[in-house]
N, C-alpha and C positions, 0 to 999 in steps of 0.2 A: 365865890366864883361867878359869872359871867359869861352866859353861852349869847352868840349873836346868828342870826340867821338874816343872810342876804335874799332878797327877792326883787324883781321885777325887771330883770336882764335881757338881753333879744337881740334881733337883727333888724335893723331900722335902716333908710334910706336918709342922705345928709339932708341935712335940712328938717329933720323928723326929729321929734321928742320922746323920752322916756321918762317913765318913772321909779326909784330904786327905794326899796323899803327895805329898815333894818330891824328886825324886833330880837331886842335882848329879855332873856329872863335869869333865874340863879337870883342869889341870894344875894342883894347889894345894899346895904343902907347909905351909903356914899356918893354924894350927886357926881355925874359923870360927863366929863365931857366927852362929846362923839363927833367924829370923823371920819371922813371919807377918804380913801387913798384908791390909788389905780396901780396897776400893772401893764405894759403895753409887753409882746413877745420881743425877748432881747434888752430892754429896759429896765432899771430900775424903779422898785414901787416910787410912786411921787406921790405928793399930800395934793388933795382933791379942794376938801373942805372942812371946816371946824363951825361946834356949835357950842355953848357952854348951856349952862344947865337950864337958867331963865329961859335961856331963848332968845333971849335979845342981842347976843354978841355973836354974828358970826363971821367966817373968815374964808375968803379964796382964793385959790390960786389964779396969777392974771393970767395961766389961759382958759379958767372957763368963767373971768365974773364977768357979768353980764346975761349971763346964758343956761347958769347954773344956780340954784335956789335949796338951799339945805334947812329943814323945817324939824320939830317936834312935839313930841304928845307926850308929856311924861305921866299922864295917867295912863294910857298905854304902853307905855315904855317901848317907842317906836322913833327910829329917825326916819328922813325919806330926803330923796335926792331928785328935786324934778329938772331933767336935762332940756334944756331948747337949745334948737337952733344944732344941732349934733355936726361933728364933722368928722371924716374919717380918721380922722387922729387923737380922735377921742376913744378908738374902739379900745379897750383893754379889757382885763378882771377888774371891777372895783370890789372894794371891800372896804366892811363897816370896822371901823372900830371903838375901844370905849377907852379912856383914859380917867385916872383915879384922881389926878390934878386939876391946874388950870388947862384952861383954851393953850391948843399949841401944835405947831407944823409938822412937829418931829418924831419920825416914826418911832424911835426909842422910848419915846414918853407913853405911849399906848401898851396898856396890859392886858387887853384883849382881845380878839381880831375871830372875824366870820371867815367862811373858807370860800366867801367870792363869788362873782357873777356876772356872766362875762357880757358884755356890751361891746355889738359891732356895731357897724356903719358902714354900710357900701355907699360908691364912689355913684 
């Protein structure tokens, strides 16, 4: 099992940056790939971001690449999620999650998920 705890959410002005940290613990021997998704109110969750286990593969969605940077420490077993350049249609819950496969968009494929953190943006 796999507990994920989201941190570093807020109320930011557009144009303004945040940083989003995800630290898993539980018992996993199994490299994980991790993922970011959002929630906007009235939307469907959407895939954010993907990282595989090196580190070296990751993956975004076109509307935040460019803007959005998904990183890891797997000796701390931490994701993090630095946002630039924010826009008010970014504001939603994100949340972390982890996947026991490969790299992949789909929120079906993730078997475990933090309970979120919500990220505004005023206009």
């Amino acid at each position: 099992q796999v507990q994920l705890v989201e941190s570093g959410g807020g109320l930011v002005q557009a144009g303004g940056s945040l940083r989003l940290s995800c630290a898993a613990s539980g018992r996993f021997s199994i490299r994980l790939t991790m993922g970011w998704f959002r929630q906007a109110p009235g939307k469907e969750r959407e895939f954010v971001s993907n990282i595989g286990w090196s580190g070296d593969q990751t993956d975004y969605a076109a509307s935040v690449k460019g803007r959005f940077t998904m990183s890891r420490d797997n000796a701390k077993n931490t994701v993090s999620l630095q946002m630039n350049s924010l826009k008010p249609e970014d504001t939603a819950v994100y949340y972390c999650a982890a996947a026991r496969g490969p790299t992949t968009r789909s929120l079906g494929d993730y078997d475990y998920w933090g309970q979120g953190t919500q990220v505004t943006v005023s206009s």
